[in-house]
C-alpha positions in Angstrom: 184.2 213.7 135.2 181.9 211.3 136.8 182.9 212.7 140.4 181.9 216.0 138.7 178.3 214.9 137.8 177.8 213.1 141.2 178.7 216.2 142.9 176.7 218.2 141.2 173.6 216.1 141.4 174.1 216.0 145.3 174.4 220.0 145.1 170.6 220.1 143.0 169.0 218.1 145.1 170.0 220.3 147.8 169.2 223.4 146.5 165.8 221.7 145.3 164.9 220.7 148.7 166.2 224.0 150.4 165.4 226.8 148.1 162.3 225.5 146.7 163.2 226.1 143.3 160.4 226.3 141.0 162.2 224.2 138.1 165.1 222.6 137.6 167.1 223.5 133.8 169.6 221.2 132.1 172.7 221.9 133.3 175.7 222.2 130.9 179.1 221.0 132.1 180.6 224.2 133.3 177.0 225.2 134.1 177.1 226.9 137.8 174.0 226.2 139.4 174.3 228.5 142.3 176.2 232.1 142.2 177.0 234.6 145.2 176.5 238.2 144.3 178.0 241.1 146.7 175.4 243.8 147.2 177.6 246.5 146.7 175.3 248.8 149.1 175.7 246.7 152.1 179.7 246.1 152.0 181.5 246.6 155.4 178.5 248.0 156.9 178.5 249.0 160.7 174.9 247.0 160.5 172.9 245.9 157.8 168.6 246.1 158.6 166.1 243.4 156.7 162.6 242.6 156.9 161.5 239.0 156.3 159.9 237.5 159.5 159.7 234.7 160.0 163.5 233.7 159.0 165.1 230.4 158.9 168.8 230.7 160.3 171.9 228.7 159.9 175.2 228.2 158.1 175.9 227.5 154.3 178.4 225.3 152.8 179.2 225.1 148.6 175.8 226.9 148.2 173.6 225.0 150.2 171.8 226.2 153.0 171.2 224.4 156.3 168.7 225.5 158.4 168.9 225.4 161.9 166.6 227.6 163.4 163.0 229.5 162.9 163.4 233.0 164.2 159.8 234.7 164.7 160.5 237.8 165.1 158.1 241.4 165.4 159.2 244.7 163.9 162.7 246.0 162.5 165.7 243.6 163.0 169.2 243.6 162.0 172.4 242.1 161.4 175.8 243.1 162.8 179.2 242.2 163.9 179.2 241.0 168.1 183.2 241.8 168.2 182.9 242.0 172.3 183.7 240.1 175.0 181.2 236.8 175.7 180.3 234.5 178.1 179.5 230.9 176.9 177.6 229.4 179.6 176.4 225.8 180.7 176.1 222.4 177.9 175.7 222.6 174.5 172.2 221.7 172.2 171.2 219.9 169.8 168.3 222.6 168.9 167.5 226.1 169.0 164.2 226.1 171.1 165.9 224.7 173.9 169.0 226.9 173.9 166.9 229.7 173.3 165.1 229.0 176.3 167.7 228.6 178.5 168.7 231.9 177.2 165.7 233.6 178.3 165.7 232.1 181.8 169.0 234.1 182.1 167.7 237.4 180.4 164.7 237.2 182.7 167.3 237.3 186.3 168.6 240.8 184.6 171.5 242.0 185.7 174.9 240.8 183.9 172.9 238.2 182.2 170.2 240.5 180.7 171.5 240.4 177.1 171.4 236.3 176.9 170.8 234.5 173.9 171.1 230.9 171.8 174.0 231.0 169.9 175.0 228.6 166.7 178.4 226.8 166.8 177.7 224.7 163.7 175.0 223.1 161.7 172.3 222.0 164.9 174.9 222.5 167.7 173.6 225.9 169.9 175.3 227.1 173.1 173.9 230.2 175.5 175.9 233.3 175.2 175.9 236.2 177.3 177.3 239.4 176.9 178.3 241.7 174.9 180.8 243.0 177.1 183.1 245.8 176.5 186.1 244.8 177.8 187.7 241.7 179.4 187.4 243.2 183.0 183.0 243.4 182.4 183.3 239.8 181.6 185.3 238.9 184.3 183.1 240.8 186.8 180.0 239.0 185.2 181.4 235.4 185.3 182.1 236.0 188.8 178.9 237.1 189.9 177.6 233.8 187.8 176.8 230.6 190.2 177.7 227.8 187.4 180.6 227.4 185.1 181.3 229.2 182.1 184.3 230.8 179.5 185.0 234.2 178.5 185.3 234.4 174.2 187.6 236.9 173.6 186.4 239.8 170.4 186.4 237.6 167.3 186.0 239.3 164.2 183.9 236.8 162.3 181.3 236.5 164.7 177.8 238.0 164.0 174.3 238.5 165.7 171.0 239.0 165.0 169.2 241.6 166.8 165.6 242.8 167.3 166.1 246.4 168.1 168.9 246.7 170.8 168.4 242.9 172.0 170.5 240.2 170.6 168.4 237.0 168.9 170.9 234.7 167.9 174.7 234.7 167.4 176.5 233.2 164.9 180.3 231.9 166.1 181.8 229.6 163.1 185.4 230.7 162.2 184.7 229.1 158.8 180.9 229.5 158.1 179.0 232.5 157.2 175.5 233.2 158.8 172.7 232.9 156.5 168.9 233.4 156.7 165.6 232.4 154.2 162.5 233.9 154.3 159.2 232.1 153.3 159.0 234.7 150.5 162.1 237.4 149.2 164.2 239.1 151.8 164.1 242.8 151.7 167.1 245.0 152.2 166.3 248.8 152.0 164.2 249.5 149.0 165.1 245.8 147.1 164.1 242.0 147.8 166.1 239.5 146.8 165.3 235.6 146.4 167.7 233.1 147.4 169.8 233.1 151.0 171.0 236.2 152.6 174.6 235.5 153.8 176.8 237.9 156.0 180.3 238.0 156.0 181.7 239.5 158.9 185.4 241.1 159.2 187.2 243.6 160.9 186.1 246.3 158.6 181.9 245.6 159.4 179.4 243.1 158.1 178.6 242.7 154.2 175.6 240.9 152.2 175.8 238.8 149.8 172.8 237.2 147.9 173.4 233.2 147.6 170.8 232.4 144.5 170.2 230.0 142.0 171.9 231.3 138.7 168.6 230.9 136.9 166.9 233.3 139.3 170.0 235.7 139.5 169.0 236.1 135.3 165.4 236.6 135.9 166.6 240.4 137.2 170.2 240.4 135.6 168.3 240.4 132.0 165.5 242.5 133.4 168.1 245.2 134.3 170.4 245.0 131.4 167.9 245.3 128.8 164.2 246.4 128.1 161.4 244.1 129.2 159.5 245.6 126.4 162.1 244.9 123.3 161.4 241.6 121.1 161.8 238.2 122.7 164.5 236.8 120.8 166.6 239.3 121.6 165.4 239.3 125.3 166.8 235.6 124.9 170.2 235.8 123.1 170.8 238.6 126.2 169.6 235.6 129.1 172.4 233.4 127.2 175.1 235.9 126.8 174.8 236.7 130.3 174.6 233.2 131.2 177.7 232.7 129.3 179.5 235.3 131.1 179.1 234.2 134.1 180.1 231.0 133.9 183.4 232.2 132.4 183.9 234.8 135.2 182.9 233.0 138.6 186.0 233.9 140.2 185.6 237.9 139.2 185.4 239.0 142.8 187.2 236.0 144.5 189.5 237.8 146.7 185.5 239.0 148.5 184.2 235.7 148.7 181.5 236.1 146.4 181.6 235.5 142.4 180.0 238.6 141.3 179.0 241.8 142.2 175.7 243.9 141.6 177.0 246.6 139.8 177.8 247.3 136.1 181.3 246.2 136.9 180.0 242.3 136.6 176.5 242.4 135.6 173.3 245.1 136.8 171.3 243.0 139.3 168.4 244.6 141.0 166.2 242.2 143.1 163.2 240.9 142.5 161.9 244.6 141.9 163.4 244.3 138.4 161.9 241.3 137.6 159.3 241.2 134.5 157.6 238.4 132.7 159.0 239.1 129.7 162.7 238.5 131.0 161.7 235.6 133.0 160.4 234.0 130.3 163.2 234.4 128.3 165.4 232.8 131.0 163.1 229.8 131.6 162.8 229.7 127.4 166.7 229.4 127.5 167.5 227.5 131.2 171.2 225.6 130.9 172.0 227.1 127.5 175.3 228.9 126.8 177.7 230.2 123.9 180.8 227.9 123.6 183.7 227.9 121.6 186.0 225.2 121.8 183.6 224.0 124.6 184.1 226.0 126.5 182.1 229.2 128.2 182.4 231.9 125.9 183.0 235.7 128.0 180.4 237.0 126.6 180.7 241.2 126.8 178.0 243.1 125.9 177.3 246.9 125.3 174.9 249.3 124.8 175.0 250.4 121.0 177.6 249.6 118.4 176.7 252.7 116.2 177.0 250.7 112.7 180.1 247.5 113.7 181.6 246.5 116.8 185.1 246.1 117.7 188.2 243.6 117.8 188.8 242.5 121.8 192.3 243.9 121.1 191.5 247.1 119.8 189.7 248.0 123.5 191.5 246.1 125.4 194.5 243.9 125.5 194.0 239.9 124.4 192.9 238.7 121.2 189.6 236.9 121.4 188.6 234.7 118.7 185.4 234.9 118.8 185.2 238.9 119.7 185.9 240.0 116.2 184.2 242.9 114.7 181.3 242.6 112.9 178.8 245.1 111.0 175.7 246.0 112.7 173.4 246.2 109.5 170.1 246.4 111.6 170.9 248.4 113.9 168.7 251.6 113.7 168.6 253.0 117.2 172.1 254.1 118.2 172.5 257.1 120.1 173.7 259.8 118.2 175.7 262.3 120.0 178.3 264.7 119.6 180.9 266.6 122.2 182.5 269.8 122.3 186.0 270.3 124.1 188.2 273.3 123.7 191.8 273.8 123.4 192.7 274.4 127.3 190.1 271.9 128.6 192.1 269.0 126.8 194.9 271.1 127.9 194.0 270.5 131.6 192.9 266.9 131.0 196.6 266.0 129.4 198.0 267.3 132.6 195.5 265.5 134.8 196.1 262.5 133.3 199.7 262.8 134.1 201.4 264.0 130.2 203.8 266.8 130.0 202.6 267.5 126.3 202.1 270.9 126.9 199.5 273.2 125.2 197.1 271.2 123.5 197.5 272.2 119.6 195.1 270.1 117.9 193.1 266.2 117.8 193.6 263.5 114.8 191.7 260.2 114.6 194.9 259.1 113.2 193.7 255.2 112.9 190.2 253.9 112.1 189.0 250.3 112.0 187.9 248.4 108.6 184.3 249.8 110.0 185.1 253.3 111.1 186.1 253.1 115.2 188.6 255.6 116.0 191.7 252.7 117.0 194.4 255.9 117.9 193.7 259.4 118.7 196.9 261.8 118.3 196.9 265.0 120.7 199.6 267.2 119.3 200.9 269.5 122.5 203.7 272.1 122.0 206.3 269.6 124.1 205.2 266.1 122.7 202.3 264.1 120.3 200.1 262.0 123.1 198.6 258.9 121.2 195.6 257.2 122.8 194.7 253.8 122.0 191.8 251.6 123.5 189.6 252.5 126.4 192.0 255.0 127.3 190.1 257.1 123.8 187.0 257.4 125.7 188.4 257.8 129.4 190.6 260.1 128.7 187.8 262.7 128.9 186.3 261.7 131.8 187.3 264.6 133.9 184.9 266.5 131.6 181.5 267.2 132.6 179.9 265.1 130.5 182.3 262.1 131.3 184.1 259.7 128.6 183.0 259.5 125.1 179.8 257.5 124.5 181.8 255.2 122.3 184.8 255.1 119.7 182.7 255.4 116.8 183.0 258.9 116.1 184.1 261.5 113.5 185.8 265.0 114.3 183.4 267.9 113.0 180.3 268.9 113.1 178.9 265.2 110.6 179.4 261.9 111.6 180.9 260.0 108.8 180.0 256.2 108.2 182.4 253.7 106.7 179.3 251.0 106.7 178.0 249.6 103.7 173.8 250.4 103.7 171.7 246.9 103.8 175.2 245.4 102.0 177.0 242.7 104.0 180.2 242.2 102.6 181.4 239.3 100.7 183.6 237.1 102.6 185.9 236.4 99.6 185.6 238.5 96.6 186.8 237.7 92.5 187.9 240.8 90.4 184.4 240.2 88.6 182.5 240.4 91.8 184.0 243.3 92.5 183.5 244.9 88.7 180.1 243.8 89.5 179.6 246.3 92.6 181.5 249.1 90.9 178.9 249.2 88.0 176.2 249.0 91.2 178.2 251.9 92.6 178.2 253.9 89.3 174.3 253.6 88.9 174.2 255.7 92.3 175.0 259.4 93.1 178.5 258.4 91.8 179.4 256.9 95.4 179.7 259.9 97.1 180.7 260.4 100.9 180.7 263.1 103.1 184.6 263.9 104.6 186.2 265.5 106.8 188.7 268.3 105.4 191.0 268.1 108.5 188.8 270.7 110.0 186.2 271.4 112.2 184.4 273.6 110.0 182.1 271.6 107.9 182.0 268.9 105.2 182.9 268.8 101.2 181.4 266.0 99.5 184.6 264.1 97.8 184.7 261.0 95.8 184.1 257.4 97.0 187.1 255.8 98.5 188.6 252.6 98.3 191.3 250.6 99.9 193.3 248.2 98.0 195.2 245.5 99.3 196.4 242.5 96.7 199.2 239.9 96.5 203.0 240.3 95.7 204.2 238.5 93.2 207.4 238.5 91.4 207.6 242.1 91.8 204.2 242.6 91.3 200.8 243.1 93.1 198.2 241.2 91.1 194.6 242.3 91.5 193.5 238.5 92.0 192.0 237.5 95.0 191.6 241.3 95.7 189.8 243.0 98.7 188.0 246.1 98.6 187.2 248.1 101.3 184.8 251.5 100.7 183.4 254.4 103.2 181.0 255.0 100.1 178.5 252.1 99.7 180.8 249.5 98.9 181.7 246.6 100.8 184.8 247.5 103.5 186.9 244.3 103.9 190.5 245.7 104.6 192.9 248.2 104.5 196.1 249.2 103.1 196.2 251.9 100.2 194.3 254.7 99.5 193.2 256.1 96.6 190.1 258.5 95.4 187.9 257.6 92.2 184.4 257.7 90.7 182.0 255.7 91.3 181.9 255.2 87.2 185.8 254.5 87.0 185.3 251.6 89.7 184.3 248.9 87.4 186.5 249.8 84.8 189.5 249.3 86.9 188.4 246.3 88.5 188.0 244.6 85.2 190.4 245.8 83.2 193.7 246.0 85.0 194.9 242.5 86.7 198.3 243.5 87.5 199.4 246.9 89.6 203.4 247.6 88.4 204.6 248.1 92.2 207.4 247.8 94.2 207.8 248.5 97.8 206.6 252.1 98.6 205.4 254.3 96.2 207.2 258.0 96.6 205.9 258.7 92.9 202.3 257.6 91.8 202.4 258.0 88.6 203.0 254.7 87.9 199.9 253.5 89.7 197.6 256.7 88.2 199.4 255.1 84.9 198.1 251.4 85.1 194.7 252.1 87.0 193.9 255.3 86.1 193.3 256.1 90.0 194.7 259.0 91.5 196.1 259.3 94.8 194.1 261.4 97.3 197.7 262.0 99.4 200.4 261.7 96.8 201.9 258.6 98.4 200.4 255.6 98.2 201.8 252.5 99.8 201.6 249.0 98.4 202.4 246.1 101.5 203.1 242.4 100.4 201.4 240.0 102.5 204.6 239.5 104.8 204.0 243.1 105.4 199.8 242.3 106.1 200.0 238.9 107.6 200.4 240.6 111.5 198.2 244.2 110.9 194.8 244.7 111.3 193.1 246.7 108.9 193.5 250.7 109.5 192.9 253.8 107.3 195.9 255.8 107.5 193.6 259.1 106.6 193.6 261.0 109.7 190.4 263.4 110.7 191.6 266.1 112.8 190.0 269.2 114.4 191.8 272.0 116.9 193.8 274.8 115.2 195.5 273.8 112.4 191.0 274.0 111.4 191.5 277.4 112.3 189.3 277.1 115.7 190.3 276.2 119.3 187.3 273.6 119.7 187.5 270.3 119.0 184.0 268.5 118.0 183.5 264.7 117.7 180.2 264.0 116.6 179.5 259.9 117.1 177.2 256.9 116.9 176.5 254.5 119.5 177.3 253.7 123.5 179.4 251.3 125.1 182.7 249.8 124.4 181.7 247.8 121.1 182.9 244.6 122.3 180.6 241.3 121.6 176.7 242.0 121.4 175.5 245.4 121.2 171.7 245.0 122.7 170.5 247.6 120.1 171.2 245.4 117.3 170.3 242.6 119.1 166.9 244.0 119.3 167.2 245.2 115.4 168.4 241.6 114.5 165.4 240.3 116.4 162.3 242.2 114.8 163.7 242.0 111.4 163.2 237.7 112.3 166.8 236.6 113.7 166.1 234.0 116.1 168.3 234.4 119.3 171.1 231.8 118.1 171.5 233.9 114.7 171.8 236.8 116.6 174.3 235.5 119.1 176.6 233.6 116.0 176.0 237.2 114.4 178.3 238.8 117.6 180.4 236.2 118.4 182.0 234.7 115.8 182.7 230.8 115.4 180.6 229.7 118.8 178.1 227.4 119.2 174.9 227.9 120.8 173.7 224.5 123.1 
């Protein structure tokens, strides 16, 4: 550890002295203080064209820059691989000026020597080349006709030149390094500057860039781009430590490319210096060295657009279990995009044969597992040869060969009304007594009688149907006692977890929540009557299943109602009309931003999303 912290004071002071950084953060321990971004525009590129004169030139090593040479030059210059055939010519020097001017003693006697000019071997060691020649014969012909010594360098496809039109500047011939250059200012690469170093990598396939920049400076546009300059401050804050956070626990996301991330949505959206406001910079510089840990380490901390009411479990869109990516409600959250999609019979048809299924025709679409909050967990497609079930991502992508792309997000009903299962301004209780619960059923009653608007299985509007609520107690000695219960509710009470259903009034809530402490039970309930008996509920499907906790301890919560649409609704269009954007993992930035102006500072708001970190 103390090797650690040496080394990385060595590595600041460099970057202090050669990048003229304009303050210096507290680093955290797994705190990179340098990142390498591939520009995604400039990858494998036949030449790559900048404007930044004058340059500083040389090699970098573990993100420091060494400079080894000023390169004044005039007009539009490039980079680009010199794969050909060199000559190497007389001693070697210890600066640029004075191989440079060899160089152009050569260029001025024409000829085979026209194209001369200082080349870097390493860190201050230069050399004259000439050439490029085409093949080995040119060279052969031109060391020849040359009075003094030299050695023909075969193609090499890591070696790179700068040139000034059609006239090489300087070459760069390090197996191992990368060239690099620094403007006085920001480097400018097609329409976008960048701070930092400009490195090129060179291979067989072309030349690509890649911005070498403090990490601090790399958030002044990564926060800028992610997320309105004009939304509140704290949120603009808890987005500069999320994406902090994530990159410390993804350097190696693009390892295999030699850089750590790219500029694209893939990593995180990094625009230049053209994105940068004072808003987000202020927020970085507010923030500098702080991250979201859990168990001390760098949390990943995904983002997304807009939750539409809760976000999701890590497993539920992808594949690992994430502690602290849990869902969560998003009670502030007042701006999510509301949208709605219309697909028909054949389309999905096409898309199930696209994608590679042999379902057949496409019969009809249930959302045949929701979340605790609503997000559609499985979507069945019934075909005439088999039932496709999509889980995940794979909900959304599946219609991306449709014009309008993949769904906007998994929070979505199927007809023509989006139906919430999220409690209004209610967060619900962590633990709940049976009088707690009596409590919000007489709240429950005093309103419109809980109602909800449902689905009927069709796609042809709603019905208004009782308020429903999911059950799930203990097993004891045959029994399922009511103590220690959990409620869950799509009609304005508080939705915990899931296992049976059943439909009531809003006004018989609190009378079954106080008055009956044990549920007769055992196992799975063909008959009801027993339960309608002791509870006075009635069952909304004519089965109800009671689980013990064995059968609980390993499911998440799921409502087993499906929504459907196609043509058992008597219409060959299926419509899912949703909330939100994104994949629902981790922050959504809309209720960040909700979180913010109703007076979360940016730690509440990053505890709110990720559950059980801490915030230093």
């Amino acid at each position: 550890m103390k090797k650690f912290f040496i080394k990385a004071a060595c590595v600041l002071l460099v970057l202090a002295v050669c990048l003229s950084l304009s303050y210096t953060p507290h680093f955290a321990s797994a705190y990179p203080p340098v990142v390498r971004v591939g520009l995604l525009a400039y990858q494998n590129a036949a030449e790559i064209s900048f404007g930044a004169a004058p340059v500083q030139a040389g090699f970098g090593t573990n993100g420091s820059f060494i400079p080894s040479a000023l390169l004044n030059i005039s007009g539009a210059f490039s980079v680009a691989p010199a794969n050909s055939y060199y000559l190497r010519v007389g001693g070697f020097f210890n600066d640029y000026e004075s191989a440079r001017r060899q160089a152009e003693n050569y260029a001025n006697s024409g000829g085979a020597f026209g194209k001369a000019c200082a080349g870097l071997m390493d860190d201050n060691l230069f050399a004259v080349y000439i050439g490029g020649y085409a093949s080995s014969a040119e060279a052969e012909a031109a060391k020849f006709s040359f009075a003094e010594g030299c050695e023909i360098l075969n193609p090499a496809p890591f070696r790179s030149a700068i040139f000034s039109g059609a006239n090489p500047v300087m070459l760069f011939d390090n197996e191992t390094k990368n060239a690099q250059i620094k403007a006085d200012g920001n480097i400018t690469l097609g329409k976008r500057s960048y701070r930092g170093v400009m490195e090129f990598v060179c291979r067989k396939t072309g030349i690509s860039a890649v911005n070498v920049i403090p990490i601090e400076e790399y958030l002044y546009s990564v926060v800028a781009s992610e997320m309105p300059s004009g939304w509140n401050g704290e949120a603009l804050k808890a987005q500069a430590v999320a994406s902090r956070s994530y990159c410390a626990s993804r350097l190696n996301s693009h390892e295999a490319s030699g850089y750590n991330f790219c500029d694209g949505t893939h990593c995180q959206l990094y625009l230049g210096t053209s994105a940068e406001t004072e808003t987000a910079v202020r927020a970085v510089e507010a923030t500098a060295g702080i991250m979201a840990y859990y168990n001390n380490e760098p949390i990943n901390a995904v983002y997304f657009a807009s939750s539409g009411g809760a976000t999701a479990d890590s497993e539920k869109v992808w594949y690992d279990k994430v502690p602290y990516l849990r869902a969560v409600p998003d009670y502030n959250e007042t701006t999510a995009k509301q949208w709605q999609r219309k697909f028909s019979l054949s389309e999905i048809t096409l898309m199930l044969s696209a994608k590679g299924y042999n379902a057949g025709q496409a019969l009809n679409v249930t959302a045949s597992e929701l979340s605790a909050y609503g997000r559609v967990d499985k979507l069945d497609i019934k075909g005439t040869n088999e039932t496709i079930s999509l889980k995940g991502e794979e909900i959304r992508t599946f219609f991306s060969p449709s014009q309008g792309g993949s769904l906007e997000s998994r929070m979505f009903s199927i007809g023509d009304n989006f139906i919430s299962m999220i409690p209004e301004n209610q967060k619900p209780a962590s633990a709940a007594t049976v009088s707690d619960l009596a409590s919000l059923g007489n709240a429950a009653a005093s309103t419109a009688e809980g109602t909800q608007s449902s689905s009927s299985g069709s796609n042809n509007g709603t019905q208004n149907t009782p308020a429903k609520v999911y059950l799930q107690g203990a097993y004891e000695g045959g029994e399922f006692t009511l103590e220690g219960l959990k409620i869950f509710s799509g009609g304005g009470l508080p939705s915990l977890s899931l296992s049976a259903e059943v439909s009531v009034q809003g006004a018989q809530i609190a009378a079954i929540l106080s008055g009956a402490q044990k549920v007769p039970a055992s196992g799975a309930l063909a008959d009801t009557s027993g339960l309608a008996t002791s509870t006075g509920l009635t069952s909304s499907t004519g089965d109800v299943t009671l689980k013990n906790e064995t059968d609980l301890a390993n499911e998440s919560p799921q409502l087993t109602t499906p929504r459907s649409g196609g043509s058992s609704g008597g219409s060959d269009t299926v419509i899912f009309t949703g909330r939100g954007n994104g994949h629902g993992v981790g922050m959504s930035q809309h209720g960040a931003n909700a979180m913010a102006a109703a007076g979360y500072t940016y730690k509440e708001i990053l505890a709110h999303y990720y559950t059980g970190v801490e915030v230093r």
